[in-house]
C-alpha positions in Angstrom: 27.8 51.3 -1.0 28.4 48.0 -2.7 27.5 46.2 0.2 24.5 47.6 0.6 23.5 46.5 -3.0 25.1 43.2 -2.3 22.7 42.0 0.7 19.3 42.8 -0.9 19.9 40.8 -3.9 18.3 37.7 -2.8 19.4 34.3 -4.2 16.9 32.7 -6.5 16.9 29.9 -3.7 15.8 32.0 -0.7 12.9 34.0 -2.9 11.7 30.0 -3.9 11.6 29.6 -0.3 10.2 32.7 0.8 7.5 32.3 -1.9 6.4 28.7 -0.5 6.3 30.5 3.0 3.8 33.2 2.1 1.8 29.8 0.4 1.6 27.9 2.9 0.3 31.1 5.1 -2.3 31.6 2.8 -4.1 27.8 3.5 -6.9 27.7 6.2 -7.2 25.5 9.1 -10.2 23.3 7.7 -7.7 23.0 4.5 -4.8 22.1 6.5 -6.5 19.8 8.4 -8.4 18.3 5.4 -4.8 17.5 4.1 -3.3 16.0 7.0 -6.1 13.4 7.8 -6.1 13.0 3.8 -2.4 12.0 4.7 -2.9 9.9 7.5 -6.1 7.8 5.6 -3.5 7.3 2.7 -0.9 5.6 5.8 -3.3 3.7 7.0 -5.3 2.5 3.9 -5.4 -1.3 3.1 -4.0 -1.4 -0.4 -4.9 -3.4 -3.8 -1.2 -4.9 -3.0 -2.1 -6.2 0.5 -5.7 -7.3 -0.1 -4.6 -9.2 -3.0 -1.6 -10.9 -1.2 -4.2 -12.4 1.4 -6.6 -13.7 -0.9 -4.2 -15.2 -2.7 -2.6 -16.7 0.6 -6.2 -18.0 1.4 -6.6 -19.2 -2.3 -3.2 -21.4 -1.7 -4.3 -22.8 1.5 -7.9 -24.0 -0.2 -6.7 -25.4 -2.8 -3.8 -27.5 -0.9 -6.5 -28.8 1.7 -8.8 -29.9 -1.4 -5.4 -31.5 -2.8 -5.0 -33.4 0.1 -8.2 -34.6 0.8 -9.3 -35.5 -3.3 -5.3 -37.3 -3.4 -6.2 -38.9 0.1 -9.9 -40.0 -0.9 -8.8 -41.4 -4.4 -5.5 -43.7 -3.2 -8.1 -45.3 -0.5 -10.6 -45.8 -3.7 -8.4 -47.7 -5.6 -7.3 -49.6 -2.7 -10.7 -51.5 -1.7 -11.2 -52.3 -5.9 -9.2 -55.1 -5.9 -9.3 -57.1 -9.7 -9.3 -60.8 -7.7 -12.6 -60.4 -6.1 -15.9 -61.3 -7.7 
């Protein structure tokens, strides 16, 4: 008779699980499938992270090519003023 007892009690565990079961039954299709493309946008999304990384990148690269070409341009400037000529 103790056994009986024994295997009905359930562990607070099991009616946790059992209660997220009868949850998850109670969702429609449209609202599962609502959240599983909501899911799959979020994997896929560009992020602020990302999209600032790459302008940055782009930033770097402008500003080394106008470095090269304004250091470039001004040692050729102060080559042809030369002090002797009149």
């Amino acid at each position: 008779m103790g056994r009986k007892d024994a295997s009905t009690a359930r562990t607070p565990v099991d009616q946790y699980r059992k209660q997220i079961g009868k949850q998850d039954y109670k969702k429609t299709r449209p609202m599962l499938r609502a959240t599983r493309l909501k899911a799959e946008a979020k994997k896929t999304a560009l992020g602020v992270k990302e999209v600032a990384l790459v302008l940055a990148a782009i930033l770097v690269f402008l500003l080394a090519f106008y470095a090269f070409f304004y250091l470039n341009i001004s040692n050729e400037v102060d080559l042809d003023l030369d002090p002797d000529e009149n």
